[in-house]
KOLKE-932800 format. One line per 3 residues: their letters; for each residue x, y, z of C-alpha. Coordinates in nm, 2 decimals. Each point is the difference from the previous one (the first is absolute). Layout:
a = X:Y:Z; ... $
This chain:
xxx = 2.17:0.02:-1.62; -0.03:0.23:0.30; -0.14:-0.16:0.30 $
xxx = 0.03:0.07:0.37; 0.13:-0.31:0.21; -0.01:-0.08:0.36 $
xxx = 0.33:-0.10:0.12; -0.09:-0.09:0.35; -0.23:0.06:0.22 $
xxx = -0.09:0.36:0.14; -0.16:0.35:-0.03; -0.10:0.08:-0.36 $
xxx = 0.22:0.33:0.00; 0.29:-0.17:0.12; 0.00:-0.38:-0.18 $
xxx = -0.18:0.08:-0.33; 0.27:0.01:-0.28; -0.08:0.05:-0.35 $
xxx = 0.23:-0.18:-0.24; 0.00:0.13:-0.34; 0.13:-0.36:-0.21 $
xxx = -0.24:-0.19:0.16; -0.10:-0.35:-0.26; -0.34:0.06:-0.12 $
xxx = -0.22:-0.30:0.14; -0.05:-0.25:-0.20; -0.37:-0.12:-0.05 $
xxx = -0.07:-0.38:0.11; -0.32:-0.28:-0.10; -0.29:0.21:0.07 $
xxx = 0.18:0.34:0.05; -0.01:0.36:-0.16; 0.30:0.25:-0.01 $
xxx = -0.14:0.37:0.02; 0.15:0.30:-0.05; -0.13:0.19:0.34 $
xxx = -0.17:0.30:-0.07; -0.12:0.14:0.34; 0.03:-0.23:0.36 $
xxx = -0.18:0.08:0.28; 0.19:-0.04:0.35; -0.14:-0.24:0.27 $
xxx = 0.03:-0.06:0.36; 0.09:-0.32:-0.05; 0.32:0.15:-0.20 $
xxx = 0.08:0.15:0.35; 0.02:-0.35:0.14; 0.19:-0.18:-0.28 $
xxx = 0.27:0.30:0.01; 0.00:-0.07:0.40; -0.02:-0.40:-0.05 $
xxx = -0.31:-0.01:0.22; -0.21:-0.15:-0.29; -0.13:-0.34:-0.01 $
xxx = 0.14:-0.03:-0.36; 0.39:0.02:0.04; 0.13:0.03:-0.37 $
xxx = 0.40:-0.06:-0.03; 0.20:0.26:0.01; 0.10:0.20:-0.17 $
xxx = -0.36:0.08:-0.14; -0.21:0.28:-0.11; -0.33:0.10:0.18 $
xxx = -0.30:0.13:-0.13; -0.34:-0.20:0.03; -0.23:0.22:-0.22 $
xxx = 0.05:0.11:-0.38; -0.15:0.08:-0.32; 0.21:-0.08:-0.29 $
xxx = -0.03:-0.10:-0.37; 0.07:-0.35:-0.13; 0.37:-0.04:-0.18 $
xxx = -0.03:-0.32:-0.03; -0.17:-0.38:0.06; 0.18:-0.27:0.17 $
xxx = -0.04:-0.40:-0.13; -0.32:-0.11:0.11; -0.02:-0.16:0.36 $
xxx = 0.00:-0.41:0.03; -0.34:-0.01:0.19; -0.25:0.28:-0.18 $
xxx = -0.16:0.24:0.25; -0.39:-0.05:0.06; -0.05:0.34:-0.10 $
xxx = -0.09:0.09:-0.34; 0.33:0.10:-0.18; -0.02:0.35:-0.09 $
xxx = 0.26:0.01:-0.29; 0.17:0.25:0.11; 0.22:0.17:-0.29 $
xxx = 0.29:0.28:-0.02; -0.15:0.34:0.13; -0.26:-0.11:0.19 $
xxx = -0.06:0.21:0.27; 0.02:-0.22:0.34; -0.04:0.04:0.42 $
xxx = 0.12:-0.25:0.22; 0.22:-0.11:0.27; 0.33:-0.11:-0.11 $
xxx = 0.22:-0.31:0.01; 0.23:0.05:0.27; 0.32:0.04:0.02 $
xxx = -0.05:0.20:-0.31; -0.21:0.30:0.13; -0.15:0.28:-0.10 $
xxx = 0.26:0.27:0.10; 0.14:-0.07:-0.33; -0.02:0.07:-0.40 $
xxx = -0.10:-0.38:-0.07; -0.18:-0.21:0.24; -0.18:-0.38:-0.03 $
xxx = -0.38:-0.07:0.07; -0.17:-0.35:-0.04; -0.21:0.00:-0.28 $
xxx = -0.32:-0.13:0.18; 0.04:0.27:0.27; 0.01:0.33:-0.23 $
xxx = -0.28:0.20:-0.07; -0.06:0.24:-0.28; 0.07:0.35:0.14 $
xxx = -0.36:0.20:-0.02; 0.02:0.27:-0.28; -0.22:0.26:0.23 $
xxx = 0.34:0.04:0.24; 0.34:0.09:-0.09; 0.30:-0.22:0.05 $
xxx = 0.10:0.14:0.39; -0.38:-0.04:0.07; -0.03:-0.35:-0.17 $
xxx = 0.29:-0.09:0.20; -0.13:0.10:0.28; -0.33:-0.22:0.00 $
xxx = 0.07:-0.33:0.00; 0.14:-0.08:0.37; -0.19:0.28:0.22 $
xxx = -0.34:-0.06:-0.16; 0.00:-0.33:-0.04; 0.11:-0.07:0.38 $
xxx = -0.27:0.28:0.10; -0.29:-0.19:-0.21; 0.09:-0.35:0.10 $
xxx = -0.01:0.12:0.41; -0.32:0.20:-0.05; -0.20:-0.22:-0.24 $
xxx = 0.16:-0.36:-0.03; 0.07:0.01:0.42; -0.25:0.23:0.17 $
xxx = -0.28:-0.01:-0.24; -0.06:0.36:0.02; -0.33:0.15:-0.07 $
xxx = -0.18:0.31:-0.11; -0.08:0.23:0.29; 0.24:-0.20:0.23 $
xxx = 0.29:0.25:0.21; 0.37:-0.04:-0.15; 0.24:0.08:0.22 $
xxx = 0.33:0.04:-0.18; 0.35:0.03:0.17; 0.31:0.21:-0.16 $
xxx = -0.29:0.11:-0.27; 0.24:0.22:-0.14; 0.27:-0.23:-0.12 $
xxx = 0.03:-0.23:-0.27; -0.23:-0.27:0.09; -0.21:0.15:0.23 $
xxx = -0.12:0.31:-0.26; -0.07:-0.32:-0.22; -0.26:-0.12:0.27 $
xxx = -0.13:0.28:0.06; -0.06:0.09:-0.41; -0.13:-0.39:0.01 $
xxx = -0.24:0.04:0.31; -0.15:0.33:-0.16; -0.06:-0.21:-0.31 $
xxx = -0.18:-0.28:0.21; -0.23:0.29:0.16; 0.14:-0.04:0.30 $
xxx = 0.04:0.31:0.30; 0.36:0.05:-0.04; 0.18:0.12:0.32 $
xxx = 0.35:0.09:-0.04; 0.32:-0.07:0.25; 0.32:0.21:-0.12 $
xxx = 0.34:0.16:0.19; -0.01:0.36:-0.01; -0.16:0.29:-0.17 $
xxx = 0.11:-0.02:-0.31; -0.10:-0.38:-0.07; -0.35:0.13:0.12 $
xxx = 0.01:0.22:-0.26; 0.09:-0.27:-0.28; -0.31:-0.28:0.18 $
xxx = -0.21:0.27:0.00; 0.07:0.10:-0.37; -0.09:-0.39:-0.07 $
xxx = -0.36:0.04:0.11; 0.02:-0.16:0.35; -0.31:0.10:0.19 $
xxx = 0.19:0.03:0.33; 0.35:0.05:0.10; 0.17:-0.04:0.28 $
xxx = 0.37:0.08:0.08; 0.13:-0.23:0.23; 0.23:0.33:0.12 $
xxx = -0.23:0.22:0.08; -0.32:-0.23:0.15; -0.05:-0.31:0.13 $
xxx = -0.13:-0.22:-0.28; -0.18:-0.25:0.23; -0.24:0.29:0.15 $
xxx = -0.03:0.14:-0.39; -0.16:-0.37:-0.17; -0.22:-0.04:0.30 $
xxx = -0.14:0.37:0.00; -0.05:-0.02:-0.35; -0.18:-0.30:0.00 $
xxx = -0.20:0.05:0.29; 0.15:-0.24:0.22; 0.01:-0.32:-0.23 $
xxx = 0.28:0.04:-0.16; 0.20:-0.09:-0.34; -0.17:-0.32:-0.20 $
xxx = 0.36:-0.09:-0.19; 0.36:0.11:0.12; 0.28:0.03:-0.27 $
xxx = 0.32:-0.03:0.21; 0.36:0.03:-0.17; 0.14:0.15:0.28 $
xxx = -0.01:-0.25:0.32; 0.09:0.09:0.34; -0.23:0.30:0.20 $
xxx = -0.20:-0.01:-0.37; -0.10:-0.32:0.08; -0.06:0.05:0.37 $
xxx = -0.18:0.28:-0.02; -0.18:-0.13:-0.25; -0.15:-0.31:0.15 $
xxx = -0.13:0.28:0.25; -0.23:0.13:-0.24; -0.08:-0.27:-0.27 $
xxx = -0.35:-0.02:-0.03; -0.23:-0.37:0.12; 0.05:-0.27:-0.27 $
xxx = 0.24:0.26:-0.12; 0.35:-0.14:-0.21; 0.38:0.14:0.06 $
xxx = 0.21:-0.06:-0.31; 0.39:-0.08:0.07; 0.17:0.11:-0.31 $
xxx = 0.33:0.10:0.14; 0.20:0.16:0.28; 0.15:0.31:-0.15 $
xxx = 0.04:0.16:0.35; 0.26:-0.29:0.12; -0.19:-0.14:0.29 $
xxx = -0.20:-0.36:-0.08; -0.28:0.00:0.28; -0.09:-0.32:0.21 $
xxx = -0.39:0.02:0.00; -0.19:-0.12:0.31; -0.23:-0.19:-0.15 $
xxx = -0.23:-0.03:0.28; -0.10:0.39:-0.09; -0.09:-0.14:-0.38 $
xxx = -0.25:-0.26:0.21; -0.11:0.29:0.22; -0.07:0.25:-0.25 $
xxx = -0.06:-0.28:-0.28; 0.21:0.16:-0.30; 0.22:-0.20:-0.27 $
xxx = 0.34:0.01:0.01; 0.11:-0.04:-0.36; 0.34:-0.02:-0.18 $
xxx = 0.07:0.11:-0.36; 0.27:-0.12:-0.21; 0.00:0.10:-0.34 $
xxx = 0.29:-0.17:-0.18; -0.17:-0.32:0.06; -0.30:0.02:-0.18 $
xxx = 0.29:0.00:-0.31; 0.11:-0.33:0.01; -0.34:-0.14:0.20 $
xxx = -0.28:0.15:-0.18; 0.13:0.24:-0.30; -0.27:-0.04:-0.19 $
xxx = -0.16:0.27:0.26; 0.28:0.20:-0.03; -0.08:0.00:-0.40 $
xxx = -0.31:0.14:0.10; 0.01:0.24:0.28; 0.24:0.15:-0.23 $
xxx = -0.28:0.04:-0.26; -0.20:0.12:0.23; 0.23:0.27:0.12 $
xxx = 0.07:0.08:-0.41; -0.38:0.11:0.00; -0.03:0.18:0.31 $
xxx = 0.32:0.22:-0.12; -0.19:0.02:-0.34; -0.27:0.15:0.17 $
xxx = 0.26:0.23:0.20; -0.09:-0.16:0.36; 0.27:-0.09:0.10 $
xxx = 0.36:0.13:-0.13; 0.34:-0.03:0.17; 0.11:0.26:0.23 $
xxx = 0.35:0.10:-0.18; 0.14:0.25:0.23; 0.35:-0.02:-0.18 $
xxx = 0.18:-0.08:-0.36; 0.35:-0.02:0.10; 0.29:-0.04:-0.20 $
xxx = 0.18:-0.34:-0.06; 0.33:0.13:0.23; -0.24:0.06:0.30 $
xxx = -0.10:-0.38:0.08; 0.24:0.00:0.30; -0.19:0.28:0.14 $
xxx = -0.38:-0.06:-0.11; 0.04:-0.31:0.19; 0.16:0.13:0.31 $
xxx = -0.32:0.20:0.02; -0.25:-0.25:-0.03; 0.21:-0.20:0.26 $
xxx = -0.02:0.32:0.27; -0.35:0.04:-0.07; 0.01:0.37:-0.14 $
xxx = -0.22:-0.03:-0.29; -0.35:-0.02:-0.14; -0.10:-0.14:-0.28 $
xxx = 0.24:-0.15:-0.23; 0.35:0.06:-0.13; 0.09:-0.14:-0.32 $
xxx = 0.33:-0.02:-0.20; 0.02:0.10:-0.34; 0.25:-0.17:-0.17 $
């Protein structure tokens, strides 16, 4: 098969190599092999190109932590059975999942445990299937599962025209939530306002500090969805509202902050971390179902991922160079 491989170490552009005799992976207890049909590119596919991820797969290995594929085949069935119901899943079922690495999905045949697939939703297409599964899930779990957010409450969402962050803001809209909008430049404006968010603010042209506190009168925003770290996170204690909640989901702008936590005593807001790929192997039953819960809300057409590009299997190397500069919004996914 054709995959791409890392090598070593490095910038996408210059490490990714794609080898066209690759084995085709062979399915283990408890594993599926898929033929990949679309997958969806990741920050974290930045950071395991770079080596900076806290999973360090052997090299050489091929990235890609996102897919939707159709089942080729079953592998014998685990020694210890999975506490999940069993979902039989058969030749041509259409799947979404995160794969078994080092066998990623920047290939024509990838591996994804059993118990952790999900049946791709027939209301999106396969680069939009592929694209629900990480970005949504990691945007429910920090606005429901960690900050309890509520109708009427102020969302203030950071990088809201990216991958993730277009997910919150789709998600907060959902929850009835006032929906202000943090994005780079004009032109992810543009794309966060196109998404429905009641207020947007680019960081480039305003001070988003001064913005959340005149728009809320001085109280400032109830829940903070922060994938970004650094002067996000600053700024945002600034302006998070009393009792309010600041979500840590990531730190796409390179700079982990030190909080003072003497100002979240002060101003009393929760400081709150959000790690997605835990809840998988500590409680995935919930996983199961956010992900039916997402499936109805894209039924209903409220929330849909934000596919800015259907690229071409040859332009891996340079989709994910992209994501890791920080150039795009929405999300870019590979068509095998």
């Amino acid at each position: 098969m054709r995959a791409w491989q890392v090598p070593e170490p490095g910038e996408p552009r210059e490490v990714l190599r794609l080898v066209g005799d690759a084995p085709r992976p062979v399915p283990g207890p408890g594993q599926l092999l898929v033929r990949v049909r679309a997958a969806a590119v990741n920050f974290p596919d930045t950071l395991l190109v770079r080596g900076q991820y806290q999973v360090r797969p052997p090299l050489p290995f091929t990235p890609g932590v996102e897919l939707c594929g159709e089942v080729v085949e079953r592998g014998p069935a685990p020694a210890e059975p999975s506490a999940l119901p069993d979902e039989q899943w058969r030749p041509g079922d259409r799947v979404i999942g995160t794969p078994v690495l080092p066998h990623g999905a920047f290939a024509e045949y990838a591996l994804l445990d059993a118990a952790a697939a999900f049946r791709a939703p027939d209301c999106l297409d396969d680069a939009e299937a592929a694209a629900l599964h990480i970005g949504h899930q990691t945007a429910w779990f920090a606005l429901h599962r960690r900050a309890a957010l509520r109708p009427g409450e102020t969302l203030l969402v950071h990088a809201a025209a990216g991958g993730v962050g277009s997910a919150a803001v789709q998600l907060g809209l959902a929850a009835g939530a006032r929906v202000i909008a943090v994005v780079g430049g004009a032109a992810k404006a543009a794309t966060a306002r196109a998404l429905g968010a009641d207020l947007v603010v680019d960081r480039t042209a305003e001070d988003f500090v001064t913005a959340v506190r005149t728009a809320t009168a001085g109280r400032g925003a109830d829940v903070v969805f922060d994938p970004v770290g650094g002067a996000a996170f600053t700024g945002s204690t600034r302006c998070v509202a009393f009792e309010g909640r600041i979500v840590v989901v990531g730190f796409a702008g390179g700079e982990i902050p030190a909080p003072a936590l003497n100002h979240a005593l002060v101003k009393n807001y929760t400081i709150l971390g959000l790690h997605w790929g835990l809840y998988q192997t500590r409680d995935p039953a919930a996983v199961h179902a956010v992900h039916r819960e997402l499936c109805a809300l894209a039924a209903k057409g409220t929330v849909r991922p934000l596919v800015t590009g259907r690229l071409p299997f040859e332009a891996v190397p340079d989709a994910v160079q992209q994501v890791a500069d920080g150039t795009t919004t929405g999300r870019l996914v590979v068509l095998p």
